[in-house]
N, C-alpha and C positions, 0 to 999 in steps of 0.2 A: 572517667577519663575518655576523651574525644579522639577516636584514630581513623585514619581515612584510609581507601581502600581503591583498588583498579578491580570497573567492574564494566559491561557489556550490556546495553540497551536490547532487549531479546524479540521487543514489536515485531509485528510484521509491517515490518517497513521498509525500503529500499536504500536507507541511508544507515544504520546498525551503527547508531554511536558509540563512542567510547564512553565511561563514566565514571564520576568517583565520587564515592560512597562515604558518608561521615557516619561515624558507629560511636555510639555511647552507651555505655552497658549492654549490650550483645542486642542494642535495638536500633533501628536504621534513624535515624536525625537530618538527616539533609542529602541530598543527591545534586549534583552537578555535572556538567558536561565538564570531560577532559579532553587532554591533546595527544591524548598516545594514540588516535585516529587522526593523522592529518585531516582528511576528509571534513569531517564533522568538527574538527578547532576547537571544540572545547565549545560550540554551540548545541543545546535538547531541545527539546520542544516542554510546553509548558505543565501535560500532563506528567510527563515522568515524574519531577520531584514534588509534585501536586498530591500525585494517585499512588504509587507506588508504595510512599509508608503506610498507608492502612491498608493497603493490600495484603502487607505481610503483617499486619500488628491490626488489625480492626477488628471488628465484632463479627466478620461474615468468613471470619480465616476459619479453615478447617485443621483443625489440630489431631483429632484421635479421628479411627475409621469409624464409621456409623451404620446402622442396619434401620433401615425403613418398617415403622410402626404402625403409619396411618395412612388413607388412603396416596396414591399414586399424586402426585402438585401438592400435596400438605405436607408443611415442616416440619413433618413430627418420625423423627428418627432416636434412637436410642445408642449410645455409644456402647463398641463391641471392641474386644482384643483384635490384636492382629492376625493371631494362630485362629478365633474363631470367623474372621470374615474372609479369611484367603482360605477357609474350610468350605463357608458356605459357598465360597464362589468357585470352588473347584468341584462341588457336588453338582449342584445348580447345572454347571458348564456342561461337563459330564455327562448330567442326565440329556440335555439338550440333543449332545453328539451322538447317544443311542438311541434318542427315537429318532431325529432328523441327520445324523452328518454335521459333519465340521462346518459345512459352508451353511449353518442355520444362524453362523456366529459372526460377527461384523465389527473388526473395530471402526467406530466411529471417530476420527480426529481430524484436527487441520491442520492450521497455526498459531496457535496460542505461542508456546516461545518457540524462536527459531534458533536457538542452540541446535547444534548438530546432534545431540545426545538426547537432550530432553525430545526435540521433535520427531524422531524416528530412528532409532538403532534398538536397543533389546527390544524394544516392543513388539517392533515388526519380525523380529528374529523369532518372538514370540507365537507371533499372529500366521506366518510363514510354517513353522513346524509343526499347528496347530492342522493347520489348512483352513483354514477360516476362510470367507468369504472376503477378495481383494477389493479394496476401494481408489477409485480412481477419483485424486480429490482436485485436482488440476484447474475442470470446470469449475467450480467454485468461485475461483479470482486466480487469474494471473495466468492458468493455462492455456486458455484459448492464443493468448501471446506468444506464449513459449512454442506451443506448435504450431504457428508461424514464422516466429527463427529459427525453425529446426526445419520447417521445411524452405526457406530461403536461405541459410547458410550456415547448416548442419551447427558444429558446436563451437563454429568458434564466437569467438570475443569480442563484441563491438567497444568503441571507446568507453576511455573514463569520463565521468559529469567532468572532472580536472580538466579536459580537454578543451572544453566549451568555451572556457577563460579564452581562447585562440578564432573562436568561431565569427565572420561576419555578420552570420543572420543564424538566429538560433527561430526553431521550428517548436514549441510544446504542442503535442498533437494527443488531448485527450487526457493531458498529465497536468489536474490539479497540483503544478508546484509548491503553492507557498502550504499548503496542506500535507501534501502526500509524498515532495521531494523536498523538504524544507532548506536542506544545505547548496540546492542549485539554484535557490536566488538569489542569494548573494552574486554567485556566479553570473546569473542571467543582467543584473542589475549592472556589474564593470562592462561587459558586453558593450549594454546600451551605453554607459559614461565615454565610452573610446568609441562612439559613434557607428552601433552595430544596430541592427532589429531584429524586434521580436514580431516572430509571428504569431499568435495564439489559437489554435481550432478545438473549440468547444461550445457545445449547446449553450452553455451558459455564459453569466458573467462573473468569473471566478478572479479572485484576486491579483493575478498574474496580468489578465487581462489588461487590467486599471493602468500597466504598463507596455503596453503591447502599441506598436507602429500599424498594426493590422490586428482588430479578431473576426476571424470569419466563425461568428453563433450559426452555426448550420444545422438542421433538423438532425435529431437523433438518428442514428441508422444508414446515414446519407456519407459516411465517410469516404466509402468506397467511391462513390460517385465524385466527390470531389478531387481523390487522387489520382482517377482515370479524368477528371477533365484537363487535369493538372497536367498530367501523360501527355495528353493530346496536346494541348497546348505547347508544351516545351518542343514539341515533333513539330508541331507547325514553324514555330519561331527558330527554325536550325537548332535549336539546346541541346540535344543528345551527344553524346560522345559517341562516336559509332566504332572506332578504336576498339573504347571499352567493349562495348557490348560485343562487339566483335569477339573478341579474346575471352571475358568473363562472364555475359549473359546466360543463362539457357532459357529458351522461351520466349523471345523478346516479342518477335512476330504474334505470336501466339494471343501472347498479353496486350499486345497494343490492336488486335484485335477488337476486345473486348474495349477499349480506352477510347479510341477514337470516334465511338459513335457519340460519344459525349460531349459535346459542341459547350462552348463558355453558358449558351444562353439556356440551352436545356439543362445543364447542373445547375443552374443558379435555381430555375424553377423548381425544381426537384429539392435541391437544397435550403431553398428557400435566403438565397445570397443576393447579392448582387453580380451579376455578372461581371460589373468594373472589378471588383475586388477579387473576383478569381482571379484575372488577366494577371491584377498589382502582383500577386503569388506566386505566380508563374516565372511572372520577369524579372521579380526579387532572386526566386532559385535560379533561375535563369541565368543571371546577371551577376551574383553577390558569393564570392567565396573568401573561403571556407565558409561551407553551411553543417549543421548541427540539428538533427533532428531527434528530439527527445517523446517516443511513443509510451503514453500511460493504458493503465488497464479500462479507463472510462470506453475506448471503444468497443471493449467488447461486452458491452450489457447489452447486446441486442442480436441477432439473430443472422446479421452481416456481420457481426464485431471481425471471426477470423478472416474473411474478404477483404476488409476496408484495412484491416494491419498489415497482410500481406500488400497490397497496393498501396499502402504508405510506405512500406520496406523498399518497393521497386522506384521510388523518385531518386534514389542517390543513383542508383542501377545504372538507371538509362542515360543517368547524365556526368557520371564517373566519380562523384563529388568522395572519394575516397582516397586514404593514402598519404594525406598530410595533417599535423596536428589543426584539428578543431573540426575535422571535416566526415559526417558517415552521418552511424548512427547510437545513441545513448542508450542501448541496449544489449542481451545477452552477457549481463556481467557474470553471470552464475557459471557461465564455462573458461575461464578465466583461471579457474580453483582445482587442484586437482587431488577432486574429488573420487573415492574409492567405495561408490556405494554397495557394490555385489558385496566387498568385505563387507560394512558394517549393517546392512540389510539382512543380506544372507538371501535372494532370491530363490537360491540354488533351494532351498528346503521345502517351497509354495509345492504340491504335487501337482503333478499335470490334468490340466481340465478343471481348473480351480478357476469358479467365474468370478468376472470382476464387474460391480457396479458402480453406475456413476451417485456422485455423492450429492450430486443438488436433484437426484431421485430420490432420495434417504426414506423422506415422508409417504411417497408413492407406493413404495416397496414396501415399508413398512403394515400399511393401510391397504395392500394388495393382496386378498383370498385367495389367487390364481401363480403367485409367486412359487415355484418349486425349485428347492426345499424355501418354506418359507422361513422369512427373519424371525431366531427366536431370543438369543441374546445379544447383547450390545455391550460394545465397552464404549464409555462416552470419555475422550480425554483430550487434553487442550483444544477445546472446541467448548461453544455454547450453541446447539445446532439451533433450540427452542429460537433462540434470537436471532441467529444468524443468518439458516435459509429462508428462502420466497415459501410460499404460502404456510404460512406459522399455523393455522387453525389446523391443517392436516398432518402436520408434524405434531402439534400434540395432542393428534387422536391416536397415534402412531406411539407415541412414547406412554401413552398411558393407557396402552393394553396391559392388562393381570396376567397375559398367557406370554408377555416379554420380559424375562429377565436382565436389569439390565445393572451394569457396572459403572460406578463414576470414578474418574480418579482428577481429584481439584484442587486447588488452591485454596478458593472460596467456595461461598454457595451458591451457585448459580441456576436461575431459572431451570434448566435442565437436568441438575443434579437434584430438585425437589422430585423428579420421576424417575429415579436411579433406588434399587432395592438395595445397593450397597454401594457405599463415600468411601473411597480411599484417598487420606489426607497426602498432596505431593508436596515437596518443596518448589519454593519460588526458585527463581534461576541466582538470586542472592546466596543460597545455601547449599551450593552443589555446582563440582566442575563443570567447565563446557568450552565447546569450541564452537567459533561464527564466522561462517563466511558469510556471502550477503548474495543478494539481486540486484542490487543499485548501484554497490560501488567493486571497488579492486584491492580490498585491507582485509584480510585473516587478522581473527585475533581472537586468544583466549582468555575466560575469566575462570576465577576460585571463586570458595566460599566465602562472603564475609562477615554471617554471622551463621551460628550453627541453625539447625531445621528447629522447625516451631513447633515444640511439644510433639507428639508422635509422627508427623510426616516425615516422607523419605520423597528420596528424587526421583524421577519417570524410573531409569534403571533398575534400582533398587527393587521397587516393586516390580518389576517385570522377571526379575530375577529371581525373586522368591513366589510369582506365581509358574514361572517357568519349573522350577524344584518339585514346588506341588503338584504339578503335572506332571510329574517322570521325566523330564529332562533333561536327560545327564549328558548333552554333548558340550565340550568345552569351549563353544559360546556363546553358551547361557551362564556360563562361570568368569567370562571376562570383566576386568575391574572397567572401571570410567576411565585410567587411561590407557588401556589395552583399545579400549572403543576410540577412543579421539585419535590412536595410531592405524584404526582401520578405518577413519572418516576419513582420512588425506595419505597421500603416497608419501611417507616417509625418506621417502628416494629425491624426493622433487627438489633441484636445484635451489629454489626460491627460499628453502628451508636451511641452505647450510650447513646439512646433517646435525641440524636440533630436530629431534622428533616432536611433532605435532602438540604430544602431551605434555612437551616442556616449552614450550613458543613462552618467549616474555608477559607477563600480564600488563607491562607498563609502557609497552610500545603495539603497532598492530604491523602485519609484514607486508608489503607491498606485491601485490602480486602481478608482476612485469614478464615480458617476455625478451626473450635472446639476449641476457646478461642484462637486464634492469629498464629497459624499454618500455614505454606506454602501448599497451597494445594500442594494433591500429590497424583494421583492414586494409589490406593492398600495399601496406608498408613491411610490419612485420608476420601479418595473420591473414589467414585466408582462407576462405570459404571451404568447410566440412562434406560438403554433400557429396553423393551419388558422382557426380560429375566433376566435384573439385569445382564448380561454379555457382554465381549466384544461381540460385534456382526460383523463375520465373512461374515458371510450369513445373510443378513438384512433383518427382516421383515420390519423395517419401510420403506427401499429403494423398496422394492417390493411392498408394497400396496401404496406406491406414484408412483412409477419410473415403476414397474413389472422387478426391478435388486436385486433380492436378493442376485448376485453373481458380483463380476468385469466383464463385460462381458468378452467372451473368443474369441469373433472374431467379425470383425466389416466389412459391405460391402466397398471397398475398389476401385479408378481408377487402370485399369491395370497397373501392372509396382511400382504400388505406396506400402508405407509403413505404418506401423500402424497409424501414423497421417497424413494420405491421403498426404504425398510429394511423388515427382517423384527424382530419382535420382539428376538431374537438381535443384532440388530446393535445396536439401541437399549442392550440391554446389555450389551455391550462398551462402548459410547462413553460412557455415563453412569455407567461404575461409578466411574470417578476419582474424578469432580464430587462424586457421594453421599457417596464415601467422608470428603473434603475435609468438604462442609457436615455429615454426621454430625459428622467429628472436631469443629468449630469448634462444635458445637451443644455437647458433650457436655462440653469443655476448659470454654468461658463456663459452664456449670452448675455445673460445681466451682469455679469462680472464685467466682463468686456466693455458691457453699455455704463458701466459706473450706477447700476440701478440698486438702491437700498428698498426693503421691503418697510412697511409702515411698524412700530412696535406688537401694535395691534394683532396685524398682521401674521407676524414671526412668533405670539406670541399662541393663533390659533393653529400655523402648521406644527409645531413643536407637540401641543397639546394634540392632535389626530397621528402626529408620527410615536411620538414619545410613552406611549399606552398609560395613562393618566394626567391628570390636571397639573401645566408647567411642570414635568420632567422627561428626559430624556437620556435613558438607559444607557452606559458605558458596556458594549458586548463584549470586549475583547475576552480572548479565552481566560479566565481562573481572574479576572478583574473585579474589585469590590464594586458595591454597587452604589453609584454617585449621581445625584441627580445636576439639572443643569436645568437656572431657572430664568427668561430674559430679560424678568425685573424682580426685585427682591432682592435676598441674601440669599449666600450662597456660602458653603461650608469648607473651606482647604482640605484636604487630604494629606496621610501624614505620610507620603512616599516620598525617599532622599531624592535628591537630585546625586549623580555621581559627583559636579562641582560641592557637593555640601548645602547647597540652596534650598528653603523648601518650597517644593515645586506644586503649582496649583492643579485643580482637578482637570486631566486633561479631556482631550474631544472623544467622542467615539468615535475611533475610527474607520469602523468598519460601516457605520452611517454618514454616507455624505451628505446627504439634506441636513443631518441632525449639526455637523460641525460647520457648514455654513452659517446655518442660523445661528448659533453660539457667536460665531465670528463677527457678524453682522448686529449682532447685539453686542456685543464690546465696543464696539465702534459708536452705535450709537447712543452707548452711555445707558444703556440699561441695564448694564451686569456691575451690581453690589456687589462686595463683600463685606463678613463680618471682620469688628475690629479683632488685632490681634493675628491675624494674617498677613492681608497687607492694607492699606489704609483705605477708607472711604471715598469711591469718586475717583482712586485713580486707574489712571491704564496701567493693566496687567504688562501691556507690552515696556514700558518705561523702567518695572521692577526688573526686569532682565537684562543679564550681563550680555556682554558682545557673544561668549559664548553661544547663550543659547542663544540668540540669532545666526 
C-alpha cells in the first residue's frame, strides 16, 4: 500500500523546499515538491527525486557500524556492534586526550543536511563538553557573505525573494539563479513579462544571463571595483540620497573615498567591460525603482570576495533604495528566525582558550609537524572533506596518516569515509525529526519520520547521545530528546509561533516568518539596521575589531602581471574563452536569423558532427535527460515522454545547446529531419502535427 508523506528538502540550498514523499512498503517510491512551502509551490529541482531513493535504499547505504580492516582508502571494513565501536572509539579518544589534550580532537563537518538537529545541536554540545578543538566552518561557502551583513547591518533581515515580484530592475550579483536559487526565476522572469530588467554580474554565461537586459562578464575578483565605479558614478550623476545617508550611513565619506578614484574607463580596464555598459548600470539604478539586488556566494571565491560584497551592500546605502516593497537587498534571511543557539549548542561548556581553526585549513593542519597540540582524531560527519576542499592531494595525505584516528558517521560510503577507522551508520533526514529554517527564504518548517532507520543507523542525535553516555556525561543535555532540542533551536516565546512550541509546528504547512503582526520584513520600513551605531555600516566597527577591515580594502599584494584576484592575463584566457565562444556563437546564429540565411545540409550536417561528439548526433544535456540523438538526414526515433495534453510529444532540443537547436531547427525546415513510420508520418512537418496548444 502507497501513502504519502510531508517531508523537507535538507540540501544546502537557499530555497529548503517543501516535499512529499510516496512510501510503499517502508521504502521511499517517489518524491515531489509540495505546497506547504508557499515559496517553493510545489516546484524541486530534478535531483531530489532522481538521487534521493537510492541514497536511502542503494548499495553504498551504510546500514550497521563498521571497523576498518585494510589499509587507510581501501574498502575493506568489517561489520562491528554498536556497544563494540562506541568502545573502540571512546578508548581510541581517550587515549588521544592523555597524551595530547582535548584540542588534539576536531570535529570535522559542514552541511550535509541542514535540519537544525541533524546539523549541529548534541554534537556540538558534545564536541563543546569535550573541549575539542573549534572549527570555524563559515570560510568554506557562504561565510565570507555573512560577515559582510553583519558588518553592514548587524542581524537584521533583508527582504524576501517574494518581494522581487514588486522590483523594477532586479540586480543577480554573483548568484547562479536557475542553478542555485531555482524558485527566483520564475520570479525574475514576471519581472521582466511587466516590463522590468535584469541585470546579470558574473564572469560567466550562466543561464539567467540568456535573460538578462545587461550582463556585465567582468574578470573574477574585479567586483569590488565595479561597485566602486558604480559609487562613483551615481555621485557624479546627482543619484545619492544625501537625506538618507544623512540619517542612516556610517562611513559614507570614508567609502566614497576609496570609490571615486574609479573613473568608468579605468574599471572597465580593470574589469575588462565596457565602459558604456557600466555608465547603462549606473543609470538603470540610478534611474529605475524599486531595485532588487540578489548577492550569491560566487563572489566570494577569490581573495576580494569580502570587499566586493560589502561594496555591493553599499549601492542601496547611498542611494536610499530601501523601505518599500521590492526595493533593498535579497539577503540575511537566516536572521529573520528566531533562533536560540547558546540553548541548543551549549557554547557556555567550550572551556576558555579552546583554539579554533579555519576549516578550508583542515588539510594544512592536518599535514603540519609544527601544529601544537597536533590533529590526532577526527570525527568526519555530514561533510565529504576528501571531495569537497581545494587542494585534495593534501587532504588525503592528511586523512591517511596511521598515527590519526578518525570517526565517520554517514549515510553512504563516501570517498572519505574509506579513511575513517570507524562507520557509524546515521539516518537520512527521512527517518528522523527535524526542524528547517533556511538562508534564502522566510518559511520555518518541520519534518517527521517517514520511514523508520535502515537496518542499524540512528540519527546525528542518537549517536551523540550515546557517545556522550560513554564519555561520562551526565549533564541533562546530553539526555534531551529531539524535541526537547527543536524547543531549544527556536524561542518558544516568539509571537510567530502562537504558542505552538517549535516541536509541534504543522508538518503540512511552513510558518511564515514576518514581522510586527505578519509583515514582510523590509529594511527602513519595518527592520532596521543591528549594528554598533543602529546604522548602515559603511566603515565597520564590527569588521575592524574581528578582521582590523573597517574599510573594503583599497589594495591587495598582488603576482606581477596579475589582477585584483591574483590571475595572470593567461588565466583570464583560459576561463573566458568558453563564455566568448558561446556569446560570439549566439551573436553570429541571431545575424543569420535576421538575414533569413539557411546553412547548406552539408554544412549543418558537419557543425552538428564537431559540436555533437560523434558522427550526426547531438547530445540532449539537460539534468537527469535520456539520452537522444538528433540526426539532420536520416531517421530519427520519438521518445516515449507524455505531452501534459496527452499527445505524444517528439524528441526535444537540447536546450542547454544553442548551436545544437538551431541546427535541428534549420534542418526541419529544410526537409532533412525524417522520421520513423509509426510516430508521425514520413516527410511531414513536425510543426503541422501540433495543436494550437503547443504553439
Amino acid at each position: 500500500m502507497k501513502t504519502e508523506h510531508a517531508s523537507v528538502c535538507p540540501l544546502d540550498c537557499p530555497d529548503t523546499c517543501s516535499l512529499t514523499v510516496t512510501v510503499e512498503d517502508t521504502r521511499i517510491v517517489g518524491i515531489r515538491g509540495s505546497r506547504a512551502n508557499p515559496y517553493t509551490e510545489g516546484v524541486i529541482c530534478a535531483k531530489v527525486p532522481k538521487a534521493f531513493p537510492e541514497l536511502v535504499h542503494g548499495e553504498r547505504r551504510i546500514r550497521t557500524p563498521l571497523k576498518r580492516v585494510g589499509a587507510k582508502g581501501q574498502e575493506r571494513f568489517e561489520r562491528i556492534s554498536w556497544d563494540d565501536a562506541l568502545d573502540l572509539v571512546h578508548a581510541r579518544v581517550s587515549a588521544v586526550i592523555a597524551a595530547h589534550g582535548a584540542q588534539a580532537i576536531m570535529p570535522l563537518n559542514y552541511g550535509g543536511p541542514h535540519g537544525m538537529l541533524a546539523g549541529g545541536s548534541m554534537d556540538l554540545r558534545f564536541f563543546h563538553r569535550m573541549g575539542a578543538t573549534l572549527l570555524d566552518r563559515g570560510p568554506l561557502c557562504g561565510g565570507i557573505r555573512t560577515e559582510a551583513w553583519l558588518g553592514t547591518f548587524g542581524t537584521a533581515a533583508g527582504i524576501r525573494p517574494e518581494q522581487v515580484a514588486h522590483s523594477r530592475l532586479v540586480v543577480a550579483w554573483g548568484n547562479n539563479v536557475t542553478w542555485s536559487n531555482l524558485h527566483l526565476t520564475p520570479i525574475i522572469s514576471r519581472v521582466r513579462k511587466a516590463g522590468g530588467k535584469l541585470v546579470v554580474v558574473d564572469p560567466r554565461r550562466i543561464k539567467i544571463a540568456e535573460q538578462a537586459d545587461l550582463h556585465l562578464m567582468l574578470r573574477p575578483g574585479t567586483d569590488v571595483v565595479l561597485a566602486w565605479a558604480v559609487a562613483a558614478e551615481l555621485e557624479r550623476r546627482g543619484a545619492l540620497d544625501r537625506a538618507f545617508i544623512e540619517r542612516w550611513v556610517e562611513g559614507f565619506e570614508d567609502f566614497m573615498a576609496l570609490a571615486r578614484p574609479w573613473t568608468l574607463a579605468r574599471a572597465a580596464t580593470t574589469c575588462g567591460l565596457d565602459a558604456a555598459d557600466i555608465a547603462r548600470f549606473a543609470e538603470w539604478y540610478a534611474t529605475i525603482s524599486p531595485a532588487s539586488i540578489s548577492v550569491g556566494n560566487g563572489l566570494e571565491r577569490n581573495q576580494n570576495g569580502g570587499s566586493g560584497i560589502r561594496a555591493v551592500f553599499a549601492l542601496p546605502a547611498i542611494t536610499g533604495k530601501f523601505g518599500v516593497p521590492g526595493a533593498g537587498l535579497v539577503n540575511g534571511a537566516r536572521y529573520v528566525f528566531a533562533k536560540t543557539p547558546a540553548r541548543l549548542q551549549r557554547p557556555d561548556l567550550v572551556p576558555p582558550g579552546t583554539r579554533t581553526l579555519n576549516i578550508v585549513d583542515t588539510g594544512k593542519h592536518l599535514t603540519d609537524p609544527t601544529l601544537a597540540p597536533p590533529l590526532k582524531a577526527l570525527f568526519i560527519y555530514n561533510h565529504n572533506p576528501l571531495v569537497v576542499h581545494p587542494d585534495q592531494n593534501r587532504m588525503r595525505r592528511g586523512l591517511a596518516r596511521e598515527d590519526l584516528f578518525s570517526v565517520g558517521v554517514e549515510v553512504a560510503m563516501t570517498d572519505s569515509m574509506l579513511y575513517c577507522d570507524v562507520v557509524l551508520p546515521a539516518c537520512t533526514h527521512f527517518e528522523h525529526h527535524d526542524l528547517f529554517s533556511a538562508y534564502g527564504q522566510h518559511w520555518l518548517q518541520r519534518a517527521e519520520p517517514v520511514i523508520p532507520p535502515q537496518g542499524e543507523a540512528l540519527p546525528n542525535t542518537e549517536i551523540f547521545r550515546r557517545l556522550a553516555a560513554r564519555f561520562g556525561y551526565r549533564e541533562p543535555c546530553f539526555t534531551a530528546t529531539d524535541a526537547e532540542l527543536m524547543d531549544d533551536a527556536i524561542d518558544p516565546a516568539d509571537p510567530r509561533l502562537e504558542g505552538v512550541k517549535p516541536s509541534r509546528i504543522p508538518t503540512d504547512r511552513a510558518i511564515a516568518m514576518t514581522v510586527n503582526g505578519g509583515q514582510d520584513a523590509m529594511l527602513f520600513a519595518n527592520v532596521f539596521p543591528q549594528t554598533p551605531s543602529k546604522k548602515i555600516e559603511l566603515a565597520s566597527s564590527y569588521l575592524q575589531k574581528k578582521y582590523g577591515a573597517r574599510l573594503p580594502p583599497g589594495g591587495v599584494a598582488l603576482p606581477a602581471g596579475a589582477d585584483l584576484a591574483g590571475l595572470r592575463q593567461d588565466d583570464h584566457v583560459h576561463l573566458r574563452r568558453h563564455v566568448d565562444r558561446r556569446r560570439d556563437a549566439a551573436t553570429r546564429d541571431a545575424s543569420r536569423r535576421r538575414a533569413g540565411a539557411r546553412p547548406h545540409p552539408e554544412a549543418a550536417r558537419a557543425r552538428v558532427e564537431r559540436a555533437g561528439r560523434g558522427p550526426s548526433r547531438a547530445r540532449d544535456h539537460r539534468r537527469g535527460a535520456p539520452r537522444r540523438g538528433v540526426e539532420p538526414q536520416g531517421l530519427l526515433d520519438a521518445h516515449d515522454r507524455q505531452r501534459p495534453d496527452g499527445l505524444r510529444a517528439g524528441p526535444c532540443h537540447p536546450r542547454r545547446h544553442l548551436r545544437g537547436c538551431l541546427l535541428q531547427r534549420r534542418a526541419r525546415r529544410s526537409g532533412g529531419l525524417r522520421l520513423k513510420e509509426g510516430s508521425l508520418r514520413h516527410g511531414q512537418s513536425r510543426r503541422s502535427q501540433r495543436s494550437p496548444h503547443d504553439r
